[in-house]
C-alpha positions in Angstrom: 323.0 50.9 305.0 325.6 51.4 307.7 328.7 49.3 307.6 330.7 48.5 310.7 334.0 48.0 310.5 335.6 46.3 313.7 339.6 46.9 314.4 341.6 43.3 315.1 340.7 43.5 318.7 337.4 43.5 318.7 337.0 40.7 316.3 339.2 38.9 318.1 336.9 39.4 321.0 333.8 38.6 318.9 336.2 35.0 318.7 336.7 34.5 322.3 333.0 35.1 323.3 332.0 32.7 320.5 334.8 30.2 321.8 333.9 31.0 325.8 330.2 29.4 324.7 331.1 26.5 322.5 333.3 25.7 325.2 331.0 25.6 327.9 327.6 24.3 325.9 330.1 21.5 324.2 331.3 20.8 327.8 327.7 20.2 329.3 326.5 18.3 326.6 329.4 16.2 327.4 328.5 16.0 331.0 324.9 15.0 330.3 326.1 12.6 328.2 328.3 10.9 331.0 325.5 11.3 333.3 323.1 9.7 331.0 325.6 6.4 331.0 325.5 6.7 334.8 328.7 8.0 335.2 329.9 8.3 339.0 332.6 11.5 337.7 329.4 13.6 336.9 327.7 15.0 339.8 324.7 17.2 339.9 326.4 20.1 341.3 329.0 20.1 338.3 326.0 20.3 335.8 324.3 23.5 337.4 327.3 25.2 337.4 328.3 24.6 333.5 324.8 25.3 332.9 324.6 28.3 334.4 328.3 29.5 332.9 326.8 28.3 329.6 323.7 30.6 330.2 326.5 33.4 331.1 328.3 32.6 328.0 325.2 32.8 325.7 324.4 36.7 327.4 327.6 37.9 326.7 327.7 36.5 323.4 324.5 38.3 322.8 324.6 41.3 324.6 328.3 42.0 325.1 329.7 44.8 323.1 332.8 45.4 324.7 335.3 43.5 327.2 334.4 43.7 330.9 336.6 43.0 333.8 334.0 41.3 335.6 333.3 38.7 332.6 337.2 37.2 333.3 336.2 36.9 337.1 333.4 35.2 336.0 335.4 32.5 334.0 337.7 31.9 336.6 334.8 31.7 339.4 333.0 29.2 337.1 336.0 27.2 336.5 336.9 26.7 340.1 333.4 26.0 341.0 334.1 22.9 338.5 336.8 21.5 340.5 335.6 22.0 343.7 333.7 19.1 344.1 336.3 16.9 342.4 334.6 16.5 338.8 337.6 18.0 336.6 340.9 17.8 338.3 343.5 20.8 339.6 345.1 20.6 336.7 342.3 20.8 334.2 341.8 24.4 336.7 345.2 25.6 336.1 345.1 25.2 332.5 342.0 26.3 331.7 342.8 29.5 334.1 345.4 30.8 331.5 342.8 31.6 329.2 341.0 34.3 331.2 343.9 35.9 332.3 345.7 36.0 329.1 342.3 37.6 326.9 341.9 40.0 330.3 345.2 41.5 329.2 344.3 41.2 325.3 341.5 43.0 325.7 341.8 45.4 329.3 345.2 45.5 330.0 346.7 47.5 333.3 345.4 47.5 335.8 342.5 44.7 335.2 344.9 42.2 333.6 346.8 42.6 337.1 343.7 42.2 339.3 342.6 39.2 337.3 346.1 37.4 337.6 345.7 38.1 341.6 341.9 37.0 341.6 343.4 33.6 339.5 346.3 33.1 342.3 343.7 33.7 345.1 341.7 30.8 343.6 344.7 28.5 343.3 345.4 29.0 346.8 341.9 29.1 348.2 341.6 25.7 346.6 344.5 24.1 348.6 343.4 25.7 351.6 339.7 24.2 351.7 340.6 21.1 350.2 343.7 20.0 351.5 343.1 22.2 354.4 346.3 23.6 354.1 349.7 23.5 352.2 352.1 20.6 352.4 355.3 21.1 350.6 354.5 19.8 347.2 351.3 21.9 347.0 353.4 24.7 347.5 355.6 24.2 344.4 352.5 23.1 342.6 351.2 26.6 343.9 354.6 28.3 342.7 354.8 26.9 339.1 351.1 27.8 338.7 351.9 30.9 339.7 355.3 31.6 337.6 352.9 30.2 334.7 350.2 32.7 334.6 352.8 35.4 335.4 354.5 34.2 332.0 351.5 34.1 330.2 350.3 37.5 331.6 354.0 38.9 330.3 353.6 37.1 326.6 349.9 38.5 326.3 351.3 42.1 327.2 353.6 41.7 324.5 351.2 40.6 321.9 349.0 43.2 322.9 351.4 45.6 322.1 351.6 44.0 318.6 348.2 44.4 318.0 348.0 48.2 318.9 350.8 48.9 316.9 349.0 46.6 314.0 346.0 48.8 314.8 348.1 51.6 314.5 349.3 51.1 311.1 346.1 49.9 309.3 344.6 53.1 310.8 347.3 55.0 308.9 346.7 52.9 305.9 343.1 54.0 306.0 343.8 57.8 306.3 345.9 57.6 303.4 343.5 56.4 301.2 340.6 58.7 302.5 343.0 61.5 302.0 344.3 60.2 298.6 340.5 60.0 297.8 339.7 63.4 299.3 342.5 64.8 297.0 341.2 62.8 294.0 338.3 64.3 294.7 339.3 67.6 295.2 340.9 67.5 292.0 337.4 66.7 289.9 335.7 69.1 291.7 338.3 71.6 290.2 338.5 70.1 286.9 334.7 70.3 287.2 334.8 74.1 288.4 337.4 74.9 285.5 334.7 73.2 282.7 331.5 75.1 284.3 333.9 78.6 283.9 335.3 78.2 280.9 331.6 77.9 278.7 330.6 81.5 279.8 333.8 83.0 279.9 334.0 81.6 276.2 331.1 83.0 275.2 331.3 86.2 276.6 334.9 86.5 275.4 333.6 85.8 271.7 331.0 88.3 272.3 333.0 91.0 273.6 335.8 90.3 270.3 332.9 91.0 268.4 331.9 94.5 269.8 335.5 95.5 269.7 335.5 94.5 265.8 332.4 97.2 265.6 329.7 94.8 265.1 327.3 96.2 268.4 324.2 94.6 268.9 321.7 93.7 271.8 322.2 90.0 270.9 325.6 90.1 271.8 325.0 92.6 274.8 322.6 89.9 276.0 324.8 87.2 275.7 327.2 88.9 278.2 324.7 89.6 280.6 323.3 86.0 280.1 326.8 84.5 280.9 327.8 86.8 283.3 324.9 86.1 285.5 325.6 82.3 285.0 328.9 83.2 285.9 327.7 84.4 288.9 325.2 82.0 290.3 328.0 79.0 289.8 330.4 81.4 292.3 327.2 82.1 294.7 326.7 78.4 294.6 330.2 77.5 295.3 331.0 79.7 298.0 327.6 78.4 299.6 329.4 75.0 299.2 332.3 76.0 301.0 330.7 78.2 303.3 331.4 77.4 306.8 328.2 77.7 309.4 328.6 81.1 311.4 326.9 79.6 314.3 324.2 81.3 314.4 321.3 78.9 315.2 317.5 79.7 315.9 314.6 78.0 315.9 313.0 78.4 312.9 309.7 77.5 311.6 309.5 75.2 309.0 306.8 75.8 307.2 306.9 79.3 307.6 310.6 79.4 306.0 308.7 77.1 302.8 305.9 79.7 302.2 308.2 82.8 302.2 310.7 80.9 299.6 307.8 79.8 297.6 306.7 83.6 297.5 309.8 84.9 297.0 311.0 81.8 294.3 307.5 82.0 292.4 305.7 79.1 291.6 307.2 78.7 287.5 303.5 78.1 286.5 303.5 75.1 288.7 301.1 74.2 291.3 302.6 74.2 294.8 301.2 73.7 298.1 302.9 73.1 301.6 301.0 70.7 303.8 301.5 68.7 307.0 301.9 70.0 310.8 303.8 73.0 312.5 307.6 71.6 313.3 310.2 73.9 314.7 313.9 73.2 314.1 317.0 75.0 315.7 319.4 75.7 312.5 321.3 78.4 310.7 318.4 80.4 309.4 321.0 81.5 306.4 322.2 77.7 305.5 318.4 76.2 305.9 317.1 78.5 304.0 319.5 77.8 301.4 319.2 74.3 301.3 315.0 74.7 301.2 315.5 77.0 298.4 317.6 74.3 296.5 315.2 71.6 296.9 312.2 73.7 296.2 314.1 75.2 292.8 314.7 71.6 292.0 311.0 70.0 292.5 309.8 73.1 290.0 312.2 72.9 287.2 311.5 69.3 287.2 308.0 69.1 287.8 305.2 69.2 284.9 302.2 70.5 287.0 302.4 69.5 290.5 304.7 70.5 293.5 304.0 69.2 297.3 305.7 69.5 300.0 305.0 67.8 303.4 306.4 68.9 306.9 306.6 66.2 309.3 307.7 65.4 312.9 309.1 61.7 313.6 310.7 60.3 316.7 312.7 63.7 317.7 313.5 64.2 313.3 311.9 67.1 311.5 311.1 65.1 307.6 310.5 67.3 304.7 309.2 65.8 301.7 309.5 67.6 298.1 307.4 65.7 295.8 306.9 66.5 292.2 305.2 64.6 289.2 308.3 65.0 286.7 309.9 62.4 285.3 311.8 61.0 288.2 315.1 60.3 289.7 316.7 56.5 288.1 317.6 54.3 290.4 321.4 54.4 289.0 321.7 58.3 289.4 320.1 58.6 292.8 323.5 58.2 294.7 325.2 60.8 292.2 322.4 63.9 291.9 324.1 65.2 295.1 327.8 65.0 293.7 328.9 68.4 293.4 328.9 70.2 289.4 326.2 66.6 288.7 323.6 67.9 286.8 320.7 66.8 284.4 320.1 69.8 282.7 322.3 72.2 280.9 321.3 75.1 282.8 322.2 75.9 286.4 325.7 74.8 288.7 325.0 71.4 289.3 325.7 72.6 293.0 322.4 72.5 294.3 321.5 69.6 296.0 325.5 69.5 296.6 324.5 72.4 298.9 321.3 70.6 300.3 324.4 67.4 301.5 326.4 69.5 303.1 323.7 70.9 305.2 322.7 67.7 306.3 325.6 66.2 307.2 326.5 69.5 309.3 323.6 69.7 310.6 323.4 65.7 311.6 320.4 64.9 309.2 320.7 63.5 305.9 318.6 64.0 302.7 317.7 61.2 300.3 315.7 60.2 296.9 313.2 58.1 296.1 310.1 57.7 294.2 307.2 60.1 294.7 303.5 59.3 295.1 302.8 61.6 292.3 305.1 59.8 290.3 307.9 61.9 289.9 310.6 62.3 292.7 310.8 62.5 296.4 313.7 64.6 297.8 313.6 63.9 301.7 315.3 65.9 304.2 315.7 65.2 307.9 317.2 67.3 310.7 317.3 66.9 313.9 314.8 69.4 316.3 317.8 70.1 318.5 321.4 70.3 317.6 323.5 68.2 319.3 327.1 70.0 318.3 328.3 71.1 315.5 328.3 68.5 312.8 326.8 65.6 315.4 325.3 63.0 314.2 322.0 62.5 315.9 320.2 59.0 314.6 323.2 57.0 317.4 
C-alpha cells in the first residue's frame, strides 16, 4: 500500500478547495431558500451563477491536484458576477475578494499572486465604471481603500508564505534525520549481522586448523576447512552482489531463456521443475538479472518437496515471474522480513538471497513480493519493467 504524505501547503490547499465548495453550495442553498419565500433580493441570474461556481468548486475539489492560476480568476469572476446585478452588495465583493488573492499568493506566489491582485483591482473598478458609469469622488476612495486593502493582504500572505516554506523546510530536515539515523541504524545490524555470519566459519576453521598444528591430521578436519571456507566464500560473493553497483550494461534478455540455462546450470536438487508461460523480453543487466533469477530459483528448490513452477508473464507493459513451490510456505508475519538482508530460515546459506533479488527490483523499478502458491507452498513474484526508464526509475507512476 502506498502512503502519501502531503507537506503543509498542500493540505492547506486540500482546506481551501473543501472551503471554496461549502462556501458556494451553502450559499445557494441559501439563495433557493430565499427564493422559495419569494424573496425580491434573489434573482434568477444570481442563482445560475452560484450554481455554476458551485459546479466549478465541486471539479476542482475532485479533480484538482495542484493550485492553478486560473482557479483564483475564476473566484473573483464568479464573485463579481454576484454583485452585478445587485443581489450581494460592493462590499460583500470586496471582502469576499481578499480570499482569492491572499490563497493565490499561499499557494503560486510571484508573478500570479501579482496578476490576481491586478485582475481583483480591474474588477473593482470595472464595477464602478458600468454601474455608476463612472467615478464620483467617494467611489474613488472606496476604490483606494479597497485597493490599499488587498495590497495589505497580498503583503501579509507573502509573509506567511514565507513561514510556511521555511516550516516546510525544517520538517524536511527533521525527516532526513531520521531516515539517515535509520539508515545508520541499519547499517549497523547489517554489520553486526555480517560480523555473526563470519565469525561461525572462521571459528570452526580456526579450531580445526589448532588441531592440525597439535599433530592430530585428519580428512575430517581438512573437510571442515574446506566446508567453512567455501561458506566463507559464498556469504562474501553474496555481499559484494549486494553492494554491487549496476555497470550499465543493459540488453534485452530473454526471460525464459535466462530460466532454462540457470535451471541447467543450478540442477534441479531432485525436484521437479518446469518453466511455462509466454516469450517476454526485458532490457536489464544480464549479470544482475541473472543473479536475482538464480536466487529465487535456489530458493523455490531448497524449499520445495517435489514441485517447482515457474510462470513467465507479460501484463500492462510489466514482465511477472512467478516461482511457485509446494514447500511449506512463507507465514504471513515473516513475509515482509525474508528479504531483510542476513534473514534466513535455514542454517545454511547468507541469508543474502532474496536481499539480492530487492535490490534488483528497486533498481531496476520493479518490485518482488510473497504470497501463497497454488501448489501450496510459496509464490515469490517478480516484476520489471520491459523498458528501463533510468536508472533506478520507478515505472508503475
Amino acid at each position: 500500500m502506498r502512503v502519501t504524505n502531503y507537506s503543509f501547503t498542500e493540505r492547506f490547499y486540500l482546506l481551501y478547495k473543501v472551503g471554496r465548495f461549502a462556501f458556494s453550495a451553502g450559499l445557494l442553498v441559501l439563495l433557493f431558500s430565499l427564493s422559495s419565500l419569494g424573496s425580491s433580493i434573489v434573482d434568477s441570474f444570481s442563482l445560475a451563477v452560484l450554481a455554476v461556481y458551485s459546479l466549478v468548486s465541486l471539479l476542482l475539489f475532485a479533480l484538482s491536484k495542484k493550485p492553478h492560476f486560473y482557479e483564483f480568476l475564476l473566484d473573483e469572476l464568479f464573485l463579481f458576477l454576484l454583485v452585478v446585478k445587485g443581489a450581494f452588495s460592493y462590499a460583500f465583493f470586496s471582502i469576499f475578494l481578499l480570499f482569492p488573492v491572499f490563497f493565490s499568493v499561499i499557494f503560486l506566489g510571484a508573478p500570479y499572486s501579482y496578476l490576481t491582485l491586478l485582475f481583483a483591482f480591474t474588477l473593482q473598478f470595472f464595477y464602478f465604471i458600468v454601474l455608476y458609469g463612472g467615478l464620483s469622488y467617494e467611489g474613488v476612495i472606496q476604490l483606494f481603500l479597497n485597493a490599499l486593502a488587498l495590497l495589505f493582504m497580498l503583503l501579509a500572505a507573502q509573509k506567511l508564505r514565507v513561514r510556511f516554506e521555511a516550516q516546510e523546510l525544517y520538517i524536511r530536515s527533521l525527516e532526513v534525520e531520521r531516515e539517515e539515523a535509520q539508515l545508520y541504524k541499519r547499517l549497523y545490524e547489517i554489520s553486526a549481522d555480517l560480523a555473526h555470519e563470519l565469525k561461525n566459519p572462521l571459528a570452526s576453521i580456526r579450531g580445526a586448523v589448532e588441531l592440525l598444528k597439535e599433530g592430530k591430521n585428519s580428512p575430517k578436519l581438512v573437510d571442515i576447512i574446506y566446508r567453512e571456507t567455501k561458506r566463507l566464500d559464498s556469504i562474501i560473493k553474496d555481499f559484494l552482489n549486494l553492494a554491487r553497483p549496476s555497470t550499465g550494461e543493459v540488453a534485452r534478455l530473454s526471460l525464459k531463456s535466462t530460466l532454462e540455462g540457470l535451471i541447467s546450470s543450478v540442477g534441479h536438487m531432485g525436484k521437479e521443475v518446469s518453466v511455462k508461460g509466454e516469450e517476454v523480453f526485458v532490457e536489464s543487466d544480464p549479470k544482475l538479472l541473472s543473479s536475482a533469477l538464480d536466487n529465487l530459483l535456489r530458493n523455490a528448490l531448497q524449499w520445495a518437496r517435489r514441485r517447482v513452477e515457474i510462470t513467465v508473464l507479460k501484463e500492462d507493459g510489466w514482465a511477472v515471474i512467478h516461482f511457485d513451490d509446494d514447500g511449506p510456505g512463507v507465514p504471513p508475519s515473516e513475509r515482509n522480513r525474508v528479504f531483510e538482508p542476513f534473514y534466513s530460515r535455514r542454517s545454511e546459506g547468507s541469508g543474502l538471497g532474496l536481499s539480492i533479488v530487492k535490490k534488483f527490483a528497486i533498481d531496476s523499478g520493479g518490485y518482488v513480493s510473497v504470497g501463497d502458491s497454488p501448489l501450496g507452498g510459496a509464490r515469490f513474484t517478480l516484476k520489471l519493467p520491459l523498458r528501463r526508464s533510468g536508472e533506478g526509475s520507478d515505472s508503475r507512476g
